[in-house]
Structures are given as C-alpha cells and as structure tokens.
Residue, then its C-alpha position, 0 to 999 in steps of 0.5 A: x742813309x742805310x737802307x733800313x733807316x728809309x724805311x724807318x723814315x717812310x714808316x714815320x711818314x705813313x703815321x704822320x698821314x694817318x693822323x693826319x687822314x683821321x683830322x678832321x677838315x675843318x680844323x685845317x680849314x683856314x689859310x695857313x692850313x691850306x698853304x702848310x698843305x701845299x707846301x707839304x705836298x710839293x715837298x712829297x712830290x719833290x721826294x718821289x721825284x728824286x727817289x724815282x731817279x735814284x731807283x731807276x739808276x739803281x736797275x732793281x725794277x728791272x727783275x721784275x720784268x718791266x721794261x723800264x721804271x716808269x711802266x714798273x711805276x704805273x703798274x705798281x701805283x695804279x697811275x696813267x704811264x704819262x704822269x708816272x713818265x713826268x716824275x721820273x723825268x723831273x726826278x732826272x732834271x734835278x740834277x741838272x737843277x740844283x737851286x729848283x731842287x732845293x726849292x721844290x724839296x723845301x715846298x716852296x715851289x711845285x712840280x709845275x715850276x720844276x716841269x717849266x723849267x725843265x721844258x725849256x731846258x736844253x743844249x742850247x740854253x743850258x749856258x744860260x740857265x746855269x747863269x739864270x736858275x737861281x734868278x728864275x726860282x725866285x721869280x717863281x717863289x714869289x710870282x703868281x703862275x701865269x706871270x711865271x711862265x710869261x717870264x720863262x718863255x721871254x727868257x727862253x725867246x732871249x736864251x735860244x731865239x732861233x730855237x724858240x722861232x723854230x718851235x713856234x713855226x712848228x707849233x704852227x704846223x701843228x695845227x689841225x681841225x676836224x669835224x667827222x660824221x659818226x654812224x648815227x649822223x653826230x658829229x665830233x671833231x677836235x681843234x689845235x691851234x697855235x697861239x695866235x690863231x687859238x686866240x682869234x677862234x677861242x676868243x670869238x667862240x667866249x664871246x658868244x659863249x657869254x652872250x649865250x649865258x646871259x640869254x639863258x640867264x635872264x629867260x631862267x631868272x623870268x621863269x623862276x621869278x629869282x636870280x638862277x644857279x648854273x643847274x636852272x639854265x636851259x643849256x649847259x656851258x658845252x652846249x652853248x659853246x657848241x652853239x656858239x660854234x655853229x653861230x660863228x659859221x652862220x656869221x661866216x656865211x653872211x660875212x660876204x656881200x651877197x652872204x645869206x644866213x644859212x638855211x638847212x635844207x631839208x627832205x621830206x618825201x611825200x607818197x613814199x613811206x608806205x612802199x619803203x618806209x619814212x624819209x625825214x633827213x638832211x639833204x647834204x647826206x647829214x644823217x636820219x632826223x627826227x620829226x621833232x628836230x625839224x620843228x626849231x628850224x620850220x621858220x627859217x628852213x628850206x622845205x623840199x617836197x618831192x611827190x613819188x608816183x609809180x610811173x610819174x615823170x619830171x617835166x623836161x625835155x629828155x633830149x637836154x644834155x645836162x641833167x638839170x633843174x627837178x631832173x638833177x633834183x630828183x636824182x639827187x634824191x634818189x641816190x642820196x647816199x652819195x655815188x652808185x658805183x658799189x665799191x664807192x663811198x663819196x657824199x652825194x654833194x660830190x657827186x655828178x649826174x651821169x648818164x647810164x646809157x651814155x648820151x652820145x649813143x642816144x642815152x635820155x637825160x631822164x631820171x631813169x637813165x641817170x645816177x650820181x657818181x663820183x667825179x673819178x668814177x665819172x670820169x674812168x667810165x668815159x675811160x673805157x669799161x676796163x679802167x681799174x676804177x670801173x666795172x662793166x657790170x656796173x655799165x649794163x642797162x636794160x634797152x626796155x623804155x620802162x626800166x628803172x635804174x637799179x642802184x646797186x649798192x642798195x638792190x632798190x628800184x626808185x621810183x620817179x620823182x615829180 
C-alpha cells in the first residue's frame, strides 16, 4: 500500500473515532456492543503493533535523535517507556506468529494472549510452538483467560522442562521481603514471592482480611441500623489487610509452646519533660507516638516508668560485673537512640552495655559509667584504642565520681534513672 493511501486509511479511521466519540454510551451500552468494542480495540492494538515493527525497521525515527523506537513512541504518545517497549516487542514476535497474528488482527484475541504466548517463546521451545500455535489460539478464542494461561504454562512444563524448572528455581530466588522505618517512625516495606510460598502468605493474610471485613461489616450495619456499603466501614480494604498483617505476626509469636501474645512495650519518662521536653515512644527505637496512639493498646501493653532524679541512683551493687536489671534498664533508656559511638548507626536492641572506665581498671558498673554500643564497637574497643573502628577521644572519662557520661552523638547529659 502507498504511503498516501495510509494515510487516507488512518484519516478514515479518526472520522470513524469521532463519530464514534460523539455517540452517546448508552446507546452501545449492551452486550453485543461492548464485545464489538472489544474486538474493535484488540484489532487496533494489533495494527500498531505491527505498524511499530515495520516503523523501527524502516530507521526513520532515528532522525530525530531518539536512540531507539520505543523512546521516539513514549516521547511522541506521552506513554511510560514499558508499555511502548511491549508493543514494538509484540509487533516483532509477529513474525515469528503467524496464526496469533492473524487472530490478534481479526479482533478475535487480545494483546494479553499475543504477550503470553510471546513470553514462553524461545530457542528451545520454538519447535514445539510451531507444531502447536495454531491449537494454542484456539485455546485462547474460546477459553476464559485464567484457563488460558493455566494451559500455556503445562504446555511450556511439556515444550522446555528443564528450562521451565530453571525458571522456577529462579522465580524462587527471587524472592524478597522488607519492611524498613522511615524517618517519621512509619514503615513501608515490599514482598515477592514465588508462587507456593505467595500462595501460603496471600492466602493467610485474605483469610483474615475476610474476617476483618465481616467485623466492620456487622459493627457498621449496627450503627446504621441498614446493611452498609463499602464507604460506612470503619476501615478500608488496605488498612485491614495491614492488620491483618500485624495479626499474622501476633499468631506467630504464640505459635511456640511457651508463645505469649506480643505486648508492645512502651516508655514513658515521668520527672523528665521540664528539663529536655516529653518522652512518649517505642522502647525497640520505633519512632515518637503520640498520647492518643497509646490509649487502643493500655490494656494489654506493657507500661515502663522510669523516674528521673537530679542525682537518683538504681539500687545495685556498683561492684556487679554485668550491667543488669534497672542498670541495664536505664542505660537502655538513656541511649536509646542505639549505639554511643559518633560514627555508629545500630538500633539500641543491638546493642551491649559497656563499661566507659573499663571494669578491670576499677571501671563501676553504674550508670554513670555506662553506655550502649554495638557489638563491633564493643568488641574494637577491647581491641586497642587505635583499632580503625574506635577513636580514643570516644575513650576519655572524667576521674570525678560525679561525672555523668556525656553521649556524644547528642552533646546531652542524662540524668540517672531509678
């Protein structure tokens, strides 16, 4: 076809679309129009498909700078780099397609099929899928989706199955968890599973998703006195699947015979908040909390008072070796921020109590004398003062009985704890 009758055909189409832009929905709004729609779309998607792979072959696009079709597609039609790198991929597939192509092109499958088929296409299952195209559209003219790619995957298990084992164990993994603290003490996090392991946790975490929904559907429906939509619910659907979450965890802990359910533990410093301001937060270093956020958890939280005295002491013996009991307690307080060394970033729940006079030079296990650092800072300290991960600075301490450490890292002087 000359170049001029392409565009007569395209200029045809965008009357046709106008028109058809300018109908109003109701009147397609019945079956058979939606599936004329469908198919109409498919067939479009089928055109620019193809259209993209002669156009990249052609190299015209490449006077404009772009270094390759896809960027010129994305640049041009406003479109993420992904989509427009899966339709000239599709469009090149084609070739190698001839019965999904004349499907896709008569409407009568969509890209999804065409982007299936092409993703278990390869050297070592190209024999088998030029034996069994023709038998695997069909399957898709006919099969609802789901059943389709249900097929294609035992057909690919059959076609490459050692290449489809290969890709399993590399599904596998792939997997990957995270659940990170952001600077306001939220966290987000991500998951990836392979299929089997997705199935337990996905299907665990619906479970209780379900029950979370009929709670908040039978306390709305009592408020309201009349069955509820989805708005009157107390939670949306991502918040109870966040709960659900933190159920799951829950369960875990009383999964083992002597499993309590967590308790939170909270610290809060009484005596404190005229001299440095309030302390309301986590004690594992979890982030500031409000008065409020407490109040949902006071019957089944643990509660920490910690009374601060301008020169209180905790009653133990000095002489302990370890730091132990309202010693540990309170230096776990005090530097709760996580390790004392400047340079350090450790939580506090990985830290050790350490001596700042050590205990074999008549160092007192008080709090005075103590603070929490990292295990590797512990441990480089023992080292020597010119180990790379210690600094000898970080090593002085006053000789006057009434010093109180300083914590470098914040330039404060606790107070003692009792």
């Amino acid at each position: 076809m000359a170049v001029g009758a392409g565009n007569d055909v395209v200029d045809r189409l965008a009357g046709v679309l106008d028109e058809l832009a300018g109908t109003d929905p109701s009147v397609l709004a019945d079956a058979d129009g939606m599936r004329s729609l469908s198919r109409s779309l498919n067939r479009l998607e089928a055109a620019l498909s193809r259209t993209a792979a002669a156009y990249e072959s052609s190299g015209d696009w490449a006077e404009t700078g772009a270094l390759n079709l896809p960027s010129w597609m994305a640049t041009e039609g406003h479109l993420p780099l992904v989509e427009t790198r899966r339709r000239v991929r599709l469009g090149r597939a084609l070739r190698r397609l001839p019965a999904a192509a004349e499907a896709w092109a008569e409407g009568e499958i969509s890209s999804a099929h065409v982007a299936r088929l092409v993703g278990v296409l390869r050297p070592r299952t190209e024999e088998a899928m030029a034996r069994d195209e023709e038998m695997l559209v069909e399957k898709a003219k006919s099969f609802r989706f789901d059943h389709f790619n249900r097929l294609v995957a035992y057909w690919e298990g059959l076609a490459d199955e050692d290449g489809t084992e290969d890709e399993a164990e590399a599904r596998r993994s792939r997997r990957d968890a995270y659940l990170v603290k952001t600077f306001d003490g939220a966290y987000l996090g991500r998951m990836a599973f392979d299929p089997i392991s997705g199935a337990v946790v996905g299907g665990e975490m619906e479970r209780l998703e379900k029950l979370a929904f009929e709670e908040d559907w039978a306390e709305a429906k009592a408020r309201l006195g009349h069955d509820p939509v989805e708005g009157d619910l107390c939670r949306t659907a991502a918040q109870r699947r966040a709960d659900a979450m933190v159920e799951m965890a829950m369960r875990s802990r009383t999964a083992p015979a002597d499993g309590i359910r967590p308790a939170p533990l909270f610290t809060v410093m009484v005596g404190y908040e005229t001299m440095q301001g309030r302390i309301c937060e986590l004690a594992n270093g979890g982030g500031v909390l409000s008065p409020g956020q407490l109040l949902p958890w006071l019957d089944r939280a643990l509660i920490e008072r910690a009374v601060f005295t301008p020169k209180g002491r905790v009653e133990v013996s000095a002489r302990a070796r370890l730091f132990t009991g309202a010693t540990l307690r309170a230096l776990q307080i005090r530097d709760r921020d996580g390790c004392t060394h400047p340079y350090c970033h450790a939580p506090a729940w990985r830290c050790q109590a350490d001596h700042v006079q050590p205990y074999n030079e008549g160092g007192p296990t008080t709090q005075e004398n103590g603070r929490m650092v990292c295990g590797p800072h512990n441990r480089a300290r023992n080292s020597g003062p010119d180990h790379p991960l210690w600094r000898r600075r970080f090593l002085e301490h006053s000789d006057d009985p009434d010093h109180v450490f300083t914590d470098e890292a914040s330039g404060l002087d606790p107070p003692s704890v009792a």
